[in-house]
N, C-alpha and C positions, 0 to 999 in steps of 0.2 A: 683506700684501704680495701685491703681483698674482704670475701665474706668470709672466709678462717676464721681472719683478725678480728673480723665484728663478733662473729659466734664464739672464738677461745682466744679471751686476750692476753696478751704477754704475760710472763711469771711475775714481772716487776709492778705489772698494773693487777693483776691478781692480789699478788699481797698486801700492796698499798690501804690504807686505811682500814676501817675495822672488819671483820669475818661477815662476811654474810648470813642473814640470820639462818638458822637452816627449813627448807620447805614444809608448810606446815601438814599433817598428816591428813590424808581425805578425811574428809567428815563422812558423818557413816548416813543409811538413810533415810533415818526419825528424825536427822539433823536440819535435812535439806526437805524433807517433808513438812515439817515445820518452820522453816522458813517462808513454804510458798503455801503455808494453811489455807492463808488469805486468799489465794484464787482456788487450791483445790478442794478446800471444805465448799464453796459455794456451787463449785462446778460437778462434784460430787452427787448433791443434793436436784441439782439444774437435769443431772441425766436421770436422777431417778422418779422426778417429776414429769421428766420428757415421756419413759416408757408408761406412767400410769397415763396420760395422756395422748399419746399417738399410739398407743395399742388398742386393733380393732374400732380406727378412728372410723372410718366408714361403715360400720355397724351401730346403729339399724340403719338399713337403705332405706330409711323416709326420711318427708319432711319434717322436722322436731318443731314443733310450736310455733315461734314466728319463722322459720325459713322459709317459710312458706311465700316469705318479702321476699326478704335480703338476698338470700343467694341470684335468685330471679333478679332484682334488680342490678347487682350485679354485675352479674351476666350481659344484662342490657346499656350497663354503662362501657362495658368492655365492648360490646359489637357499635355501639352508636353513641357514647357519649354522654346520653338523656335515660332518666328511665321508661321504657316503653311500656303496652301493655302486654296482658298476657290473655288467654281465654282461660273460663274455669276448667277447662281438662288437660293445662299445662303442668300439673305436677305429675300426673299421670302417664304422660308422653316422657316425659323428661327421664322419669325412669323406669321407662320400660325397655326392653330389648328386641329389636332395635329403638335405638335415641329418635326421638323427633323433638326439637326445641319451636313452640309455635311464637315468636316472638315478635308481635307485632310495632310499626312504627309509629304509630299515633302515642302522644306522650299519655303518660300517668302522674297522678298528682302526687306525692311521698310525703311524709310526714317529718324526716331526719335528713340532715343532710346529708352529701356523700361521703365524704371520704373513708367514713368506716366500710363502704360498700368499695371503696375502689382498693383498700387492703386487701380484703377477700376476691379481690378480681385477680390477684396475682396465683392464690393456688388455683382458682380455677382458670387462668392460662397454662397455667403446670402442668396441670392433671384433668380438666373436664370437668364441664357441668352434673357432677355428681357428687354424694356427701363428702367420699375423702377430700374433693377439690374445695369445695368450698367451707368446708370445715378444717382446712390445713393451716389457714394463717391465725385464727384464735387459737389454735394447739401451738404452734409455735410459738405465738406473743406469748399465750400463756406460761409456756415453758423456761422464755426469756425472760418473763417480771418476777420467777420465785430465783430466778440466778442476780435480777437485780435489787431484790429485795433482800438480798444476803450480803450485797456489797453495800446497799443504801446502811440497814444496819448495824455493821461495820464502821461505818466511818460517822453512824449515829450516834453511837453505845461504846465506840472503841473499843469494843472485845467481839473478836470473829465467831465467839462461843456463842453469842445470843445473835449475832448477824445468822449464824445459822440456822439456828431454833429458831427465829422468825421464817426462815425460809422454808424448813422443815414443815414448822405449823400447817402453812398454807400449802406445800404439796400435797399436805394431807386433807385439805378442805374439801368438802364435797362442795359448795356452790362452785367455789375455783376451778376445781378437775368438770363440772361439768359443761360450764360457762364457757372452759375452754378445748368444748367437746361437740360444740353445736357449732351452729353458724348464725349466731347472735351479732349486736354491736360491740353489746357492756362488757366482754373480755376485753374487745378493743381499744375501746374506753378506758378503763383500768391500766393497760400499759402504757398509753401516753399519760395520765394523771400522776403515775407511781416513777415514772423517768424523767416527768418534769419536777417533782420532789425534790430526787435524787438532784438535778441539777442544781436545785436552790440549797443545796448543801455545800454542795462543792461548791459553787459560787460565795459561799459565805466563810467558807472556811480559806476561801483564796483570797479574801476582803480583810479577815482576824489577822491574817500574815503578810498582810499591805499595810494597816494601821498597827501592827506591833512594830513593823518597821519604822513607822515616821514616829512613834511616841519614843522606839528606843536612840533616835537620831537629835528626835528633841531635847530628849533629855541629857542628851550628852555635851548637846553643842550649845543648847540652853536660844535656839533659835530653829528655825524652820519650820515644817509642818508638822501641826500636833492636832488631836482629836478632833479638832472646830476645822483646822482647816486644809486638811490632807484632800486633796482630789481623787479619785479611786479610779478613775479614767474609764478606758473601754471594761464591760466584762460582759467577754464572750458567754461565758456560764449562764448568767442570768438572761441575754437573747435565746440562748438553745432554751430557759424554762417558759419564756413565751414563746415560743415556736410550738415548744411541746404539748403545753395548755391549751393553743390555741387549736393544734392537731384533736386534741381532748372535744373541744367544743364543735369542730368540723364533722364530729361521729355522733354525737347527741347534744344538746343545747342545754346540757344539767352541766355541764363542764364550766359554764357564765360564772356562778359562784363558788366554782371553786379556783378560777382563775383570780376571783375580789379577794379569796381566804390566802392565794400564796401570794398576792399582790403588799396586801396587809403583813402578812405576815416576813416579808425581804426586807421592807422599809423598818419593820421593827426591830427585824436582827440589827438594820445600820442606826438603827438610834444605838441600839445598847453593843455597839462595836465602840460609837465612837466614845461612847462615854466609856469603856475599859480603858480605850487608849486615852484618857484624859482628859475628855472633852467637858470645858464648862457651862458649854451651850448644848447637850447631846440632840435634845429635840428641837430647836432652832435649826442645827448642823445640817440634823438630817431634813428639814420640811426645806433645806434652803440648797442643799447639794445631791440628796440624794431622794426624794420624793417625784420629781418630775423626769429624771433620768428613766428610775425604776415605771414610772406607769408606759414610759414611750418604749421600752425594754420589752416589758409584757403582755399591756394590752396592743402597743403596736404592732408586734410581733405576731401577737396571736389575730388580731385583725386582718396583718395580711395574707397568715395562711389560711385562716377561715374564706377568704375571698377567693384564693386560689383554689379553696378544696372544690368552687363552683365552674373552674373553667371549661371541665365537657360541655357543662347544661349552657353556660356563655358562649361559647362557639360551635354550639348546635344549630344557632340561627344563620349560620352562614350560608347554608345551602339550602335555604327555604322550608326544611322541617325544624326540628326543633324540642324541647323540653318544656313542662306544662310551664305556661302563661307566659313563655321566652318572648313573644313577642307582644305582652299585654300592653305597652308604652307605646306602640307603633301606630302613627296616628293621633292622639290622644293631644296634641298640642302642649306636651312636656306636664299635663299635671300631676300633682302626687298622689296617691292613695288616701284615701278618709282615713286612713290611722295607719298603725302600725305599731307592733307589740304592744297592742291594747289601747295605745293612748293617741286620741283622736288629734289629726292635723291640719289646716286651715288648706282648703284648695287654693293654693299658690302656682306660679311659674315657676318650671323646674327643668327648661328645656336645655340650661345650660350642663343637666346632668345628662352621663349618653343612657340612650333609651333602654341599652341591656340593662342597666343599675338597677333603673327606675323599676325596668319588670322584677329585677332579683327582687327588688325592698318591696313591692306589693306581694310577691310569692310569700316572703317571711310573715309579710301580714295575717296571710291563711294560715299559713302555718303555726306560728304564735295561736289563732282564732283554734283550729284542729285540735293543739297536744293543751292549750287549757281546759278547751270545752268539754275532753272526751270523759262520758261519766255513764256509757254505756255497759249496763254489769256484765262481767265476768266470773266466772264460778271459782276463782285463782285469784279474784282479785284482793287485796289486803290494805290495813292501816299499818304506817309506819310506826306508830306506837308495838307493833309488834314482830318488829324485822329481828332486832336484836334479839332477841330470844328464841328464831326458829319458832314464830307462832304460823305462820299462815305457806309452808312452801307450794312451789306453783309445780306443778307436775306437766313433763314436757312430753311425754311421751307414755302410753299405756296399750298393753294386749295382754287380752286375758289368754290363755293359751292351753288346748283342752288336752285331756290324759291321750297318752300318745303319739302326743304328734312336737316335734322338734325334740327330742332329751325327756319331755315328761313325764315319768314315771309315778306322782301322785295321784292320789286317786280323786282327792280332790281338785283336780287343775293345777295350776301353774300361772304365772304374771310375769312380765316382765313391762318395768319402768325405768322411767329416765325422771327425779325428783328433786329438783332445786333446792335444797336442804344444806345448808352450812352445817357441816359435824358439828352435832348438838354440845359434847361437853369443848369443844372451842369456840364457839359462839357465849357459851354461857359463862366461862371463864370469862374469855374478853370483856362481861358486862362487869366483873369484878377487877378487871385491870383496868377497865378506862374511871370506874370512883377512882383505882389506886392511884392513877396519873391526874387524876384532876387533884388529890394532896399535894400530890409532890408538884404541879404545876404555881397552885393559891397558895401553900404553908413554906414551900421549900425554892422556889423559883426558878425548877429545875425547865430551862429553857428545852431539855429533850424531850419532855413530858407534853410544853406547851407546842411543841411544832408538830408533834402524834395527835393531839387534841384538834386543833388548827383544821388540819386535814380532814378529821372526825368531823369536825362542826361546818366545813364547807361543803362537804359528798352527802351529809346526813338529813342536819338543820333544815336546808330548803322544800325536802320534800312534806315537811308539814303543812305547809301551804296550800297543797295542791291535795287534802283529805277525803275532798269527793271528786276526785277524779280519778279515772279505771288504773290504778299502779300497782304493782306488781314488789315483789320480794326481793327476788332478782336482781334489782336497781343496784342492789349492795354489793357486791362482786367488786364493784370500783373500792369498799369500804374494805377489802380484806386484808388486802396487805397493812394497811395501817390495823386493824384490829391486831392482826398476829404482832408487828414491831409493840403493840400493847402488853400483850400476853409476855412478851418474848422480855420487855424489860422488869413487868414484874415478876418472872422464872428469876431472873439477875436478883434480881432482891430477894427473892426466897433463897437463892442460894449464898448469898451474903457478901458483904463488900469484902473490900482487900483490904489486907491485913487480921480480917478477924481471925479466931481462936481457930484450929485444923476440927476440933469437936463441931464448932458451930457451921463449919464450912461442909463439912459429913454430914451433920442432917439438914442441910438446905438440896445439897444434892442430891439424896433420898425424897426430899420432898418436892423439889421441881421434876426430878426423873421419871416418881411418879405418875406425876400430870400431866408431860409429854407421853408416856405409856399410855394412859388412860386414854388420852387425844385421837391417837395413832391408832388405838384398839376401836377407839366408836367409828372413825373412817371406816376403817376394815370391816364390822360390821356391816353398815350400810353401803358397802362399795359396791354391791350386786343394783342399789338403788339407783346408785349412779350411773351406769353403764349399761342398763336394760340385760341384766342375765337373767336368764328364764331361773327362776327358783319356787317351790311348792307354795300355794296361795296360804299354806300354813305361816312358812316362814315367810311372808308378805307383811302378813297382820300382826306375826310378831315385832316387828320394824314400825309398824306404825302406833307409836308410844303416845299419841293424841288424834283424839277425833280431827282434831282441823288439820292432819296431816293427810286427809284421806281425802 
C-alpha cells in the first residue's frame, strides 16, 4: 500500500461505518496548567526557594560557626581520602588572596562520620575551597527538599493545595534558608531523612495496590491470595528508604532513631494494609511475612551504606598513611576494644575479623565516648524542652559595624548577623498543629497524622536523653519539613473539608490565608537576620523580641 493510501484512504473505506468523532477543540491554557499543577505548583515554589537561597551564597566570606570543620574536612577527604590536619592559621590562609590551603597529612580525629563531608566535597570540586564552594551542596539540597516536600505532601494529603503550603511554609523558614546557607551537616541531613519519607510513602501506597489486587481476586474467585497470605515480593521503594536513612545516619549518628521510628512505622502500615484487604490474622501476617523482610530492607540497607560512607578512611591504609586509628588493629593479635557504644566487651579473639573493621569499630568507640560525653558549655547552648518555641537560637555569625563604613549610615552603628531562628509565628503555629494531629492521630485514626507524628517523635524524642550535653537548636532543621506537613494539614482543616457549605469554605480561606500571610511577613521581617545584612543596631534590637535571643 502506497503512503497516499495509508494517509487518504479510499472513499468506500471513508464512509464505511460510523463518522468520525470530530477533533476535539484545543484546551485553552488554565486547562493544561491545571492538569500539570502537580509538578508546576511545586516547581514553582522549588525556584523561589532556590533564589532566597543561592542569592549572595558566598556572602559573608567567613567561616560561619562550625565551618570552621567541615568544609576543611572536606577538603581533606577530597585531596587524601582521611581527614587530615590543619594548623590554627588555616582559615586565614584559605581566604586570603592569594589562596594557600596548609593541609597537613598526619590524620585528625572527627567526631561525625563522612559522607555529609563528601557531599560538600562535590561543590567544592566545582568551584574551590571557598564559601560559595562549599556552601553549594546544602543550598541545593536545600532547595531540592522544599520541591520534595511539595510532592511528599501531595501524595500525603492528596490535594497539591497543601502539598504546596507545606512547601511554601518552609521556604519561608529561617532555620531552613539558613541551614541551607552555611556549610553545616543538618541541611544535609534533613534531605536524606525527608526523601527516605517520601520513599516509605510510595512504597506503601505501591503495597495498598498489591493487596487491593489480591482481596479483589479473592473475592471473586473465592480462592487465592487474600490479606493473610498475599506475598508482596521485591519492593524496590522500601530498599531506596534504607539506602536513604542509612545515607541520613552516614552524615550524623541522630539518623539511628529515626531509621527504629520509619522501621516501625512500614511494618505498621503492612499490618493495617493487610487487614483492609481482609486479613484475619493482620498482626500474625505481618510479624510472619513481612517484619523480617522490612528490617533486612532497612536496616540492611542502611548498614551497608553507612560502611561504605567509610571507604576513603578504609583505603587510606593502603599506602602506609592513613585516617585516625586506621591502623589501631595492626598487631594487636585480633582483640576487640573494651567496649563499644558504651557497653563494655569481654577481650576475646576477633582475628577472624579483617583488621580495618576491627580499627573502624574501636574508632566508633571514641566516638560514641566524644559526641556522649561533650558537656563542655557553650554560650549558644540550649535545652530541647525549648527548641519548639524559638527559645534559645544559636547565632552563627556576628559584626558590629561602625558608622561609615560598608552602607552605614546610623549613627548608632550597624550589625550584621546570621541567627538560627525558625520564623517565630511558624514554629509557634506548628506547636498548635502537632496537639491538632496528635487528636486526629488517638480520636480519629487518621493514619496521615500518625506518620507526621512518627517522624516528629523519632528527629525529636531522642535528644531528651542527651540534656547535659553541649546541643544546640539547630539540630531541628531535620524537624522542618515534617513540622510545616503539620501546619500545612491543619491550614486544610481550617479551610474545611469537601463538600462543606461555599460560606464555610470562604472563611476557612480567609482564615488559613491569613496565617500563611502572617508566616511569610515574620520571614520577611527577620530575613536581614538570616543573611547577615548590615541594618542599624536600632533595627537589630527591634528583632530581638526575647533576651535569650541575644
Amino acid at each position: 500500500m502506497t503512503q497516499a493510501a495509508l494517509t487518504h484512504p479510499p472513499a468506500a473505506q471513508a464512509t464505511a461505518g460510523p463518522a468520525p468523532a470530530p477533533a476535539p477543540a484545543p484546551r485553552g491554557l488554565l486547562r493544561r496548567a491545571a492538569d500539570h499543577s502537580g509538578w508546576l505548583g511545586p516547581i514553582g515554589i522549588a525556584i523561589f526557594a532556590g533564589l532566597l537561597r543561592f542569592w549572595h551564597l558566598g556572602y559573608p566570606n567567613a567561616f560561619v560557626f562550625d565551618e570552621t570543620y567541615y568544609p576543611k574536612d572536606a577538603w581533606s577527604l577530597l585531596q587524601q581520602g582521611y581527614e587530615g590536619t590543619w594548623p590554627d592559621h588555616a582559615n586565614t590562609d584559605i581566604l586570603a588572596v592569594p589562596q594557600t590551603v596548609p593541609l597537613g597529612a598526619a590524620p585528625e580525629f572527627i567526631a561525625h562520620p563522612p559522607l555529609g563531608k563528601w557531599v560538600m566535597t562535590i561543590g567544592e570540586q566545582l568551584f574551590g575551597l571557598h564559601p560559595f564552594g562549599w556552601r553549594f551542596m546544602t543550598a541545593l539540597l536545600g532547595t531540592v527538599t522544599v520541591l520534595m516536600l511539595a510532592r511528599i505532601g501531595r501524595r500525603l494529603f492528596g490535594s497539591t493545595l497543601i502539598g504546596c503550603t507545606a512547601a511554601l511554609l518552609m521556604s519561608v523558614d529561617g532555620l531552613q534558608l539558613v541551614m541551607s546557607r552555611v556549610g553545616l551537616l543538618d541541611g544535609i541531613q534533613m534531605f536524606f531523612v525527608l526523601a527516605s519519607f517520601g520513599a516509605l510513602l510510595i512504597d506503601r501506597d505501591h503495597v495498598r495496590a498489591r493487596l487491593a489486587l489480591a482481596a479483589g481476586a479473592a473475592g471473586a474467585a473465592d480462592a487465592g491470595d487474600d490479606g493473610d497470605t498475599v506475598r508482596l515480593g521485591l519492593r524496590p521503594w522500601r530498599i531506596a528508604a534504607g539506602v536513604l536513612i542509612g545515607a541520613a545516619c552516614a552524615v550524623k549518628w541522630n539518623g539511628a532513631p529515626i531509621l527504629a521510628a520509619f522501621g516501625v512505622l512500614t511494618v505498621l502500615w503492612d499490618q493495617s494494609g493487610r487487614r483492609g484487604a481482609g486479613a484475619r490474622h493482620p498482626w500474625r501476617s505481618m510479624l510472619r511475612r513481612d517484619a523480617v523482610p522490612a528490617f533486612l530492607a532497612m536496616v540492611g540497607s542502611a548498614v551497608v551504606v553507612y560502611v561504605g560512607s567509610w571507604s576513603g578512611w578504609l583505603a587510606s591504609g593502603s599506602n602506609g598513611e592513613g585516617g585516625y586509628d586506621r591502623h589501631w588493629a595492626d598487631g594487636r593479635a585480633g582483640l576487640s576494644p573494651d567496649h563499644v557504644l558504651g557497653i563494655p566487651l569481654p577481650q576475646v579473639p576477633m582475628s577472624w575479623v579483617p583488621a580495618a573493621l576491627r580499627s573502624l569499630w574501636h574508632y566508633h568507640s571514641q566516638m560514641y565516648d566524644f559526641n556522649t560525653g561533650l558537656s563542655t558549655p557553650h554560650t549558644y547552648q540550649s535545652n530541647p524542652f525549648a527548641w519548639l518555641v524559638d527559645g534559645r537560637p544559636v547565632s552563627m555569625y556576628w559584626e558590629q559595624i561602625p558608622t561609615g563604613t560598608r552602607g552605614c549610615t546610623s549613627s548608632g552603628g550597624c550589625a550584621a548577623q546570621i541567627l538560627g531562628l525558625g520564623t517565630p509565628f511558624l514554629w509557634w503555629a506548628a506547636c498548635f498543629a502537632l496537639v491538632y494531629l496528635l487528636w486526629r492521630w488517638f480520636f480519629r485514626r487518621d493514619w496521615r497524622s500518625g506518620a507526621v507524628l512518627c517522624a516528629v517523635a523519632g528527629i525529636y524524642l531522642p535528644w531528651f536523653q542527651y540534656q547535659e550535653r553541649t546541643i544546640f537548636s539547630f539540630y531541628m532543621v531535620v524537624l522542618v519539613p515534617f513540622l510545616c506537613l503539620a501546619v500545612a494539614q491543619m491550614l486544610g482543616a481550617i479551610l474545611g473539608p469537601a463538600g462543606c457549605s461555599p460560606e464555610r469554605r470562604r472563611y476557612g480561606a480567609i482564615g488559613a490565608g491569613l496565617i500563611v500571610l502572617a508566616i511569610v511577613g515574620c520571614f520577611a521581617f527577620f530575613y536581614p537576620l538570616y543573611t547577615a545584612q548590615v541594618i542599624p543596631m536600632s533595627s537589630w534590637q527591634d528583632r530581638m523580641w526575647f533576651t535569650s535571643w541575644i
